[in-house]
N, C-alpha and C positions, 0 to 999 in steps of 0.2 A: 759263543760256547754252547756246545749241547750238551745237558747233565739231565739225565734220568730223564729223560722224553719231553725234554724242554729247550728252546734254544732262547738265549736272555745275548744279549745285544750289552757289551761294554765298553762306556765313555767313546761314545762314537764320533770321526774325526773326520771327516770325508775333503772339509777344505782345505784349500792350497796352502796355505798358511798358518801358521798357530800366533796368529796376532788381529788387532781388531779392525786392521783393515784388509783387503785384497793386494795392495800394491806393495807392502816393505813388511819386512817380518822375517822370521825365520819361515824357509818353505819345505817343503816333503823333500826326500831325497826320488822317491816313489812314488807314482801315483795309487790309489786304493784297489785292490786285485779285485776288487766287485761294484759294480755302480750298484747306487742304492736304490735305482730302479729293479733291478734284479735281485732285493733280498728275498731271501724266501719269509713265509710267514715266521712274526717274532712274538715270543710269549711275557718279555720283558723286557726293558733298557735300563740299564742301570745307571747313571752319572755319579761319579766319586767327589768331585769337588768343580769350580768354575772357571779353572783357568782355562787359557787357550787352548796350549796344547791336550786336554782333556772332552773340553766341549769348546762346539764349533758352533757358531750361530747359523753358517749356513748351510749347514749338516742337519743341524734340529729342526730350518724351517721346511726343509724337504721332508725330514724322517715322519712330520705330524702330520703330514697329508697324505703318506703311503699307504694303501689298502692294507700292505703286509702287516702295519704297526698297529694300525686303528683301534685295536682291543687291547692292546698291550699297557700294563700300567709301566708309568715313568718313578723310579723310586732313587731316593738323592738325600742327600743329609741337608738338615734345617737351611732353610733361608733360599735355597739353590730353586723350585717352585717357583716363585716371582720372577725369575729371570726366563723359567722353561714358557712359562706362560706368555709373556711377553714376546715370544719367537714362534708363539703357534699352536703348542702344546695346550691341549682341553686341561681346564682345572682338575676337569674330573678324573683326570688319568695320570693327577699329580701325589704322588705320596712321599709324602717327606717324612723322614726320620731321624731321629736323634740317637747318639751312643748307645747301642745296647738294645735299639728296638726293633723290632724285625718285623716284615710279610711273607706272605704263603702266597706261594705260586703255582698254584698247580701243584707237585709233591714235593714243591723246593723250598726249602725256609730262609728265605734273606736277610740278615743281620748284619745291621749297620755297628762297624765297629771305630776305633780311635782309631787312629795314626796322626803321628809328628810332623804336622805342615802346616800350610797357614793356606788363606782363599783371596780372592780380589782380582781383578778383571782392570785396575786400575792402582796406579802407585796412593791414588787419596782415596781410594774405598778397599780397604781390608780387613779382614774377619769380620765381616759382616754378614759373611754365611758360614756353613760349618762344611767340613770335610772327612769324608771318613776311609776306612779299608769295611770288606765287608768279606763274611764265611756264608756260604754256599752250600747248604745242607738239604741233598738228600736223599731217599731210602738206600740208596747203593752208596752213592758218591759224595764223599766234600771235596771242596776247595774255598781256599783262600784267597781273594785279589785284595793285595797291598797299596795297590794305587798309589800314591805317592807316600812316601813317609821318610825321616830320619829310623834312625835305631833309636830304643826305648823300649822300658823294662814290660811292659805291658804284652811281648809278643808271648812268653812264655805262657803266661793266664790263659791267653788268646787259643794257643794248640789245647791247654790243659780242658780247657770248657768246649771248645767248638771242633776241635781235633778228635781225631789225627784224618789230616788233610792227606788226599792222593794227590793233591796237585797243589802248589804252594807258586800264586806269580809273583813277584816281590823283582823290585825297579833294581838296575845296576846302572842306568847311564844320565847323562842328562845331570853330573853331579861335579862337584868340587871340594878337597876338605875343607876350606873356610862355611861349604854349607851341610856340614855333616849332622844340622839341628835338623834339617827339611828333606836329606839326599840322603839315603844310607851308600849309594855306588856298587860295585860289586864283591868288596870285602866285608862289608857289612850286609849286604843281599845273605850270605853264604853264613855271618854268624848270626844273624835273624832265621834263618834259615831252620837252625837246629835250635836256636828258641822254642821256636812252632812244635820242635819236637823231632824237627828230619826225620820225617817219616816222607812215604812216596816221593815224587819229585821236584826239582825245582825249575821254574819258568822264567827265566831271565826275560823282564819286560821294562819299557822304559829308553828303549835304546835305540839307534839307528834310523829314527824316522825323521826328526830334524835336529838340527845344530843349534843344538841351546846353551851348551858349555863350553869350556876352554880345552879341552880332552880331544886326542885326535878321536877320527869316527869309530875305529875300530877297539880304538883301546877298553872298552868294558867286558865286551863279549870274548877278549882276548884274553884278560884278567882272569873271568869267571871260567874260562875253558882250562885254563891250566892247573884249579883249583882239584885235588886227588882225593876220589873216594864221594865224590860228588855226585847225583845221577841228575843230570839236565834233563828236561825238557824245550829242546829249542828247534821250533819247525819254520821252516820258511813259510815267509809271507804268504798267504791266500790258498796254500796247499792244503786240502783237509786232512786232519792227522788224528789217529785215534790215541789218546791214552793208556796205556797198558801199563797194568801195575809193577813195577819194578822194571821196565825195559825204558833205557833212554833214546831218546832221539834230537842227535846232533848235526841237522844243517849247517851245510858250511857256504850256506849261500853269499854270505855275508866278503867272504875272502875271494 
């Protein structure tokens, strides 16, 4: 994401797999529309929580050795540091935050917010680190990345205090209603949505990269597209797209 003369790097995925080995796992339907050798310079990475499909470990031990990164602070909700370090990542470029805390980035203000989901890397280590959604404040632009979450009353606070967001990404896929604690899916995308305050647009994220649920592939993006009075934000994969206040854009690359 570029916002106000920054480009920040989110929960970056680059492996074949969103599982802890190479060989079995759920795999990309896609490969990455950019090798990480060819990022351009990054002025931060942000990680939302531990799981697979969010961080990759051999994604992180490439990203800590790239000239492009090398300045870039890594910023992550509690506990998640110990594990960046162990892959690569300088201490020093470790900053961890808790609910409510935020850093400055250049003119950006990073605040590490809640959401409804849990952490672990493992069925016998969980919530051992913390997970959050974060708002993206600055001089021109917010936005909000939901990173994973269920619905829960806190998104209203959330616009009231850090809003009103031009860009709002909030998960629709990748869900089930028996886990409507940890998934909100795409009907609940759409009434978190106007929680936040529904203002500017919405970023359907979360979806089509791999086969994590029981839901056909298409069925989220299919959900959230028939929703009326809606204004998406949904660009294909690796195409650069600009933002523009109040104009949608609906790829249909997906069909």
């Amino acid at each position: 994401m570029e916002i106000d003369g920054l480009r920040i790097l989110i929960d970056p995925l680059w492996d074949e797999r969103a599982s802890p080995t190479s060989w079995i796992g759920p795999k990309r339907f896609f490969p990455a529309p950019l090798e990480l050798i060819d990022l351009p310079a990054i002025d931060a990475v942000i990680v939302s929580h531990d799981h697979y499909d969010h961080l990759g470990a051999d994604t992180v031990r490439v990203l800590a050795k790239l000239a492009a990164v090398d300045r870039a602070p890594w910023i992550m909700p509690l506990g998640v540091g110990t594990l960046l370090k162990q892959l690569g990542v300088p201490a020093v470029r470790c900053l961890e935050l808790n609910w409510m805390d935020s850093a400055q980035v250049g003119a950006v203000q990073v605040t590490a917010l809640p959401a409804r989901h849990f952490s672990g890397r493992s069925l016998f280590k969980r919530f051992e680190t913390l997970w959050a959604s974060f708002a993206l404040a600055g001089p021109q632009h917010r936005v909000y990345y939901g990173a994973d979450s269920g619905e829960w009353e806190g998104f209203h606070e959330i616009g009231e205090r850090f809003g009103p967001f031009d860009l709002a990404m909030l998960e629709i896929g990748a869900w089930d209603p028996l886990w409507a604690e940890i998934h909100m899916g795409p009907e609940g995308a759409v009434r978190s949505f106007h929680a936040l305050g529904g203002h500017g647009l919405l970023m359907p994220i979360h979806w089509g990269l791999f086969d994590l649920a029981l839901h056909h592939w298409r069925q989220p993006i299919e959900k959230i597209w028939k929703v009326e009075g809606l204004k998406l934000w949904s660009p294909t994969p690796g195409v650069p797209s600009e933002v523009t206040a109040g104009e949608e854009l609906r790829s249909e690359w997906w069909r």
